[in-house]
LORO-691731 format. One line per 4 residues: number of its first residue (from 1); for each residue x, y, z of N, C-alpha, C, CB. Coordinates in steps of 0.2 Angstrom, whole numbers, plus 5000, padded with zeros to 4 digits. Glycine has a CB too. Example, Ala and Ser with C-alpha at 12.3 -4.5 7.8 and 13.67 -1.06 7.14 Angstrom:
1 = 5066/4972/5039/5062/4978/5039/5066/4984/5039/5057/4978/5045 ~ 5064/4989/5035/5068/4995/5036/5064/5000/5039/5070/4997/5029
end
This chain:
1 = 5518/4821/5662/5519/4814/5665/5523/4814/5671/5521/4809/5659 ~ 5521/4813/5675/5524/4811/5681/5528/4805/5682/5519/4810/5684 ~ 5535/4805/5689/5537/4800/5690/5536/4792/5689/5538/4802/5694 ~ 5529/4792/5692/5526/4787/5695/5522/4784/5685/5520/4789/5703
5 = 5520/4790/5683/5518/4786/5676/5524/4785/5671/5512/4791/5673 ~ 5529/4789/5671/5536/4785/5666/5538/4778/5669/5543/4790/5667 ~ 5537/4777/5677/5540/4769/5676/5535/4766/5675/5543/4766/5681 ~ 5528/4766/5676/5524/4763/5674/5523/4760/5668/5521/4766/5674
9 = 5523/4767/5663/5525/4767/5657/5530/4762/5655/5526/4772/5654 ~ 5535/4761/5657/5541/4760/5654/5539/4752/5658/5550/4766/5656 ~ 5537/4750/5665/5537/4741/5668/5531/4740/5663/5534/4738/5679 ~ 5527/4741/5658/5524/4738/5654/5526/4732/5650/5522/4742/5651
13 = 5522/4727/5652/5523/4720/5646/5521/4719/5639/5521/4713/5648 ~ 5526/4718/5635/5521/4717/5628/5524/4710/5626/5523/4724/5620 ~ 5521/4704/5622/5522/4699/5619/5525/4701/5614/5519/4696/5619 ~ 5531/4699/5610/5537/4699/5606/5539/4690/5603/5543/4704/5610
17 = 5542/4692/5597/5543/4685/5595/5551/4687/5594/5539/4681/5587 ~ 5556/4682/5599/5561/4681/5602/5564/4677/5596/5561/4678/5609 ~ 5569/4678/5590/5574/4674/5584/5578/4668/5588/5582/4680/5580 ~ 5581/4671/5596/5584/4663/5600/5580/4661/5603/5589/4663/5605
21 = 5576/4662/5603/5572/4659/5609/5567/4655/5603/5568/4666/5614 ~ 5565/4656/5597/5564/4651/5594/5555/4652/5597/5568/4644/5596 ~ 5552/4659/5600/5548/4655/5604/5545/4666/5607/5553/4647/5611 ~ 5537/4666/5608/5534/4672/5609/5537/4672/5617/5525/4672/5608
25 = 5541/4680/5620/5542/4680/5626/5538/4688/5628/5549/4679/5627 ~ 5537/4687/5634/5536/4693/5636/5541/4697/5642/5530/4693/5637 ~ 5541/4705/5637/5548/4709/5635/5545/4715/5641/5549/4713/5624 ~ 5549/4720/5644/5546/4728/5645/5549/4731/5641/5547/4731/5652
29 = 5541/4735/5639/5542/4741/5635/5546/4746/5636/5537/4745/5634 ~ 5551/4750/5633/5556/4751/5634/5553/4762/5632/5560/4744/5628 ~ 5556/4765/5638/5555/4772/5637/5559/4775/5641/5548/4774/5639 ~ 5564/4780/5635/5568/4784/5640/5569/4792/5639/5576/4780/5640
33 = 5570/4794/5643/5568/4802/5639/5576/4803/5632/5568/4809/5648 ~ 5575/4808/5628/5580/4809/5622/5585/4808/5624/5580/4815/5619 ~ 5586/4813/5632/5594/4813/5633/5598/4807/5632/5596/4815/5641 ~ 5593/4801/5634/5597/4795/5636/5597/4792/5630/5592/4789/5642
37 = 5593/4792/5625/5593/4788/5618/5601/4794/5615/5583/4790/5612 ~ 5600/4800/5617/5608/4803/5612/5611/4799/5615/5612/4812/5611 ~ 5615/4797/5620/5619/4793/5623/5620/4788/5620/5617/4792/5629 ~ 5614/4785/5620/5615/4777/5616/5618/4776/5609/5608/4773/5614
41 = 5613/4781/5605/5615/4780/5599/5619/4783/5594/5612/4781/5597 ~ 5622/4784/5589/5625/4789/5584/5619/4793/5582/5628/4785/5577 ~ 5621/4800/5581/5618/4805/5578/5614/4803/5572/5624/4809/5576 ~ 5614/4800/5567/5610/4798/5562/5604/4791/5564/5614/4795/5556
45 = 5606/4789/5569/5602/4785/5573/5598/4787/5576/5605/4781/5576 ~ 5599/4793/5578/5595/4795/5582/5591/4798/5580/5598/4797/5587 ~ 5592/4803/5575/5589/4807/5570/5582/4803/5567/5593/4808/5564 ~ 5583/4796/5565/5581/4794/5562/5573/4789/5565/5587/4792/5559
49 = 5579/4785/5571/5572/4784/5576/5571/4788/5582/5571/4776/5578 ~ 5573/4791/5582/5569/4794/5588/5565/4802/5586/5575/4795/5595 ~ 5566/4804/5579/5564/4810/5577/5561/4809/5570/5569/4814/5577 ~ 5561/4802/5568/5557/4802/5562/5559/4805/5554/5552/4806/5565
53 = 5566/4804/5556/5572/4804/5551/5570/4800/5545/5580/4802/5554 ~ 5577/4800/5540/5578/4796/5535/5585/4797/5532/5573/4797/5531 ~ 5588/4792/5531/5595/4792/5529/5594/4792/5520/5599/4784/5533 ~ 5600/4793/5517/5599/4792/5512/5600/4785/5509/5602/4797/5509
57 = 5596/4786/5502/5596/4779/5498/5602/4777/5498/5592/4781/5491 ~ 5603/4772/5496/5611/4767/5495/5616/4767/5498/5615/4769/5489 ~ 5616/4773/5504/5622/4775/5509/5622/4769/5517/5620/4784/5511 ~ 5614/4766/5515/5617/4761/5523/5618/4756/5523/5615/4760/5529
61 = 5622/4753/5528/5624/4747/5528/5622/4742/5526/5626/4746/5531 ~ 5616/4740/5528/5613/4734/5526/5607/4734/5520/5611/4731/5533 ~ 5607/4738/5515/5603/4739/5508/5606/4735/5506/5603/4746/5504 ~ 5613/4734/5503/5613/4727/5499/5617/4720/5505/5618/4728/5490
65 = 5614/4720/5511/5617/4714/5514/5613/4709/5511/5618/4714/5522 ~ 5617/4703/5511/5615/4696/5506/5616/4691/5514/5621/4694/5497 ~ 5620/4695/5520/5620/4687/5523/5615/4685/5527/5627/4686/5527 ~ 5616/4678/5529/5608/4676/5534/5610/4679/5541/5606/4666/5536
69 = 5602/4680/5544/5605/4681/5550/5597/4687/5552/5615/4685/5549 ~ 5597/4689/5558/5592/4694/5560/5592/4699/5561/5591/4693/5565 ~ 5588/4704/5558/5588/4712/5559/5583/4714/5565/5585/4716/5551 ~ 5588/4716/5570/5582/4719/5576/5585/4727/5576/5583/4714/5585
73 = 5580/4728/5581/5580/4739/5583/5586/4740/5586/5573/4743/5591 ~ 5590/4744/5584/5594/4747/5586/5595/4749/5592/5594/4750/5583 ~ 5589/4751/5593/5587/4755/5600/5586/4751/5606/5581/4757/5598 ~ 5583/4744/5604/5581/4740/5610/5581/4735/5609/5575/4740/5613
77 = 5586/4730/5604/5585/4724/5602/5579/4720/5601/5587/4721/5605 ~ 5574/4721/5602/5568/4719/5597/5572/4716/5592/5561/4725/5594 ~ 5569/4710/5591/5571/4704/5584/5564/4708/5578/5569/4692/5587 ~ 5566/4711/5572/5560/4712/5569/5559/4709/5562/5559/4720/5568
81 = 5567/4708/5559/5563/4703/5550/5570/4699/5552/5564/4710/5539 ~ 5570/4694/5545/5573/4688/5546/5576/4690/5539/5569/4681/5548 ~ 5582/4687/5538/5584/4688/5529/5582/4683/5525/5592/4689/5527 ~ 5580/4679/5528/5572/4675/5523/5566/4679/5520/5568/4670/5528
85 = 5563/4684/5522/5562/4688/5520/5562/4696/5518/5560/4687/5522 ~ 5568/4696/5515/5572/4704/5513/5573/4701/5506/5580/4707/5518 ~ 5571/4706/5502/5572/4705/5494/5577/4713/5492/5563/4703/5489 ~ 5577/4711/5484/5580/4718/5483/5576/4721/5478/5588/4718/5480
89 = 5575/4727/5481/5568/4731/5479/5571/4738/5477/5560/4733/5486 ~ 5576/4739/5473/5579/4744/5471/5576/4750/5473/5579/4743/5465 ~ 5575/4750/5480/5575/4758/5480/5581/4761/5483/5569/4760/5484 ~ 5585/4754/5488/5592/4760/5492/5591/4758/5499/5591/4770/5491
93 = 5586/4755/5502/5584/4756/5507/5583/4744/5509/5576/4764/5506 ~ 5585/4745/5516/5583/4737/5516/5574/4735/5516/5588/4732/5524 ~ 5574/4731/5512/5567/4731/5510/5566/4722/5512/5565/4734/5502 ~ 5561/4721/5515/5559/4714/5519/5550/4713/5519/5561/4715/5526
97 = 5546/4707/5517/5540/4708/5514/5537/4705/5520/5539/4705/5507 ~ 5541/4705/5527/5535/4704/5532/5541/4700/5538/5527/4699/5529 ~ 5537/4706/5544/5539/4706/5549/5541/4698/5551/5535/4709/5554 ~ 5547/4697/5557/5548/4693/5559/5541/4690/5562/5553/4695/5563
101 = 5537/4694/5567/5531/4691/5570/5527/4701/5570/5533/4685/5580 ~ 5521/4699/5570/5515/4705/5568/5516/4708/5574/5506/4702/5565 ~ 5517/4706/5580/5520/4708/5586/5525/4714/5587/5522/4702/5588 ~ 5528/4712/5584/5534/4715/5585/5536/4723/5581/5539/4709/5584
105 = 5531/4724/5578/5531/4732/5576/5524/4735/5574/5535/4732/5570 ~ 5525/4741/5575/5516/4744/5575/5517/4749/5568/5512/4751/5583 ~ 5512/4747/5567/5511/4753/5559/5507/4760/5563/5502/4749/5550 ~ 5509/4767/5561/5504/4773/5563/5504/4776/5554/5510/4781/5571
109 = 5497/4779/5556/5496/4785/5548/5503/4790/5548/5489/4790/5549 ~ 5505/4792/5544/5511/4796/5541/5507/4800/5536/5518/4791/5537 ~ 5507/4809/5536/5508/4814/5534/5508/4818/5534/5506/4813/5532 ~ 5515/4819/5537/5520/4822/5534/5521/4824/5528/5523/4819/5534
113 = 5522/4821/5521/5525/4824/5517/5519/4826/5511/5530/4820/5514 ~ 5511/4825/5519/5508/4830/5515/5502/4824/5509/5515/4836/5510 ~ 5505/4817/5509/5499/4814/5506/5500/4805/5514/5501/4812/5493 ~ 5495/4801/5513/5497/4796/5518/5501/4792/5517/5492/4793/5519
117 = 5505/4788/5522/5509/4784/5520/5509/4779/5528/5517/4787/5517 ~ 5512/4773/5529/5511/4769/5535/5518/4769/5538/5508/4762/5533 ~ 5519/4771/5542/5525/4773/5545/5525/4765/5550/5526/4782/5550 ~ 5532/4763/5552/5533/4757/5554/5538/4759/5559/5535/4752/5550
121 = 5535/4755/5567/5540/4759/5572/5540/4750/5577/5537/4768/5578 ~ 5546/4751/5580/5548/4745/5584/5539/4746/5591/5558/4748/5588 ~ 5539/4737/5591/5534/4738/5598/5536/4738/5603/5529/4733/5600 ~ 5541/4739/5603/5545/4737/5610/5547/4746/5612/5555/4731/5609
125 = 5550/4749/5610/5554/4754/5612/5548/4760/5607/5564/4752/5609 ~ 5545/4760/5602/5544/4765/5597/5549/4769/5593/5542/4768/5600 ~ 5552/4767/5591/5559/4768/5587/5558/4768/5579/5565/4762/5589 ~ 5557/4774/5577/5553/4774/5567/5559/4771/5564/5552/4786/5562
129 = 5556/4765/5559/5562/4760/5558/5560/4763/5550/5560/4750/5560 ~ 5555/4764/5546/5552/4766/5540/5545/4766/5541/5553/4762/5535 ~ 5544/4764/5532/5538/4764/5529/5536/4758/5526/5537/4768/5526 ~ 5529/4756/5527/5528/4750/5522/5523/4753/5518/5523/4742/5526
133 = 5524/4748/5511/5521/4749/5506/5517/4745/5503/5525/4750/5502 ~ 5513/4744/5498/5508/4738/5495/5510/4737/5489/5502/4739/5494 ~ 5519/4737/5488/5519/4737/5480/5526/4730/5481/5522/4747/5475 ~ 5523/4727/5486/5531/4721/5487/5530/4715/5485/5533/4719/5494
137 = 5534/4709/5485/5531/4704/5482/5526/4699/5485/5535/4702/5481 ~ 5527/4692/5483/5523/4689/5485/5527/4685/5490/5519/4685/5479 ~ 5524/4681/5497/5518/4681/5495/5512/4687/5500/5517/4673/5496 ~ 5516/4692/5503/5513/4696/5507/5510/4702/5502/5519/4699/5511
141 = 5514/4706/5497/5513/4711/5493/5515/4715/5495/5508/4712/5493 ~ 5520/4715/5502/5519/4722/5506/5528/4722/5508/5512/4721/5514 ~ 5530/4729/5507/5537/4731/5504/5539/4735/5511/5538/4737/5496 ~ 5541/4733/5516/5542/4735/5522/5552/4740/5523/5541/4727/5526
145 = 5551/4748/5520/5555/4748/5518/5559/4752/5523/5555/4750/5513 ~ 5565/4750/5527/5565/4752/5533/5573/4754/5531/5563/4747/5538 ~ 5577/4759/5539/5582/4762/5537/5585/4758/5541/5583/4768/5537 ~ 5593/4758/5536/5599/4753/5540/5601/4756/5547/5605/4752/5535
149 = 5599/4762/5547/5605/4764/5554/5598/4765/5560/5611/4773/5551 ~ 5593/4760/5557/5588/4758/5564/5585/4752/5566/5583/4760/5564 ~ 5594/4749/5561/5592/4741/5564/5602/4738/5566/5586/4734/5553 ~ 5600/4735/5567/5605/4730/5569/5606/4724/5569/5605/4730/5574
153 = 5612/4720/5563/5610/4714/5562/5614/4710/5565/5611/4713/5555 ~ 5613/4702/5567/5614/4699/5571/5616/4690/5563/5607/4702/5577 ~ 5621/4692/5561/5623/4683/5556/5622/4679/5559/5630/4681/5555 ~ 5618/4674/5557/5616/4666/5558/5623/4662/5558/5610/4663/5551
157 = 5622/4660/5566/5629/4655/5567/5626/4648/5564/5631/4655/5576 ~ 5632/4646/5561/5632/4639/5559/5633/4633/5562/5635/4639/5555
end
């Protein structure tokens, strides 16, 4: 990939659903080569989205957070779940039964560990946040189980 096609790549517009903005805006896709993401991030952060990591169960921060407020990418602020929608799914990991807006994250096939699974990455940046499941509640079904140290929460001011 050439000069001319990385900024390309990267002045691209995608429509995203904005938590302040109350309202769909349109964002640029967000691409930078690794060197720049180690800069940004901590080491398990980076591991995790930009390399397709996984932190362990119970150890991150926001697995049992209870307060209101927005979880976006770590990576690029993309707004992605709301804590209206985050339940506790005893696995260890923050678990939420559907995006903020369908926009705002892409499912790819996952296998990897050798059978399929649906891997979940930011639309903005591509940043592996997790994996969704079909075993979540109602009224989605669907167990969106994503790692704390590839999101960033943001408390609901009162």
């Amino acid at each position: 990939m050439d000069l001319q096609e990385t900024t390309e790549l990267s002045a691209a517009k995608i429509k995203v659903f904005s938590a302040e903005k109350n309202a769909y805006i349109l964002v640029e896709k967000v691409s930078k080569p690794d060197e720049e993401w180690k800069k940004q991030l901590e080491q398990l952060s980076f591991e995790v989205t930009r390399q397709k990591g996984t932190e362990r169960a119970f150890t991150g921060k926001y697995w049992d957070n209870h307060k209101d407020g927005i979880y976006s990418c770590i990576c690029c602020g993309n707004d992605l779940f709301t804590s209206e929608t985050k339940f506790e799914s005893g696995t260890g990991w923050p678990s939420f039964f559907q995006p903020i807006a369908k926009e705002n994250v892409r499912t790819n096939s996952d296998n990897e560990l050798g059978y399929e699974r649906t891997e979940v990455v930011c639309a903005r940046c591509d940043a592996h946040l997790g994996h969704v499941f079909d075993d979540g509640p109602k009224p989605t079904g669907l167990r969106y189980c994503m790692n704390s140290v590839s999101l960033s929460f943001k408390p609901k001011s009162n």
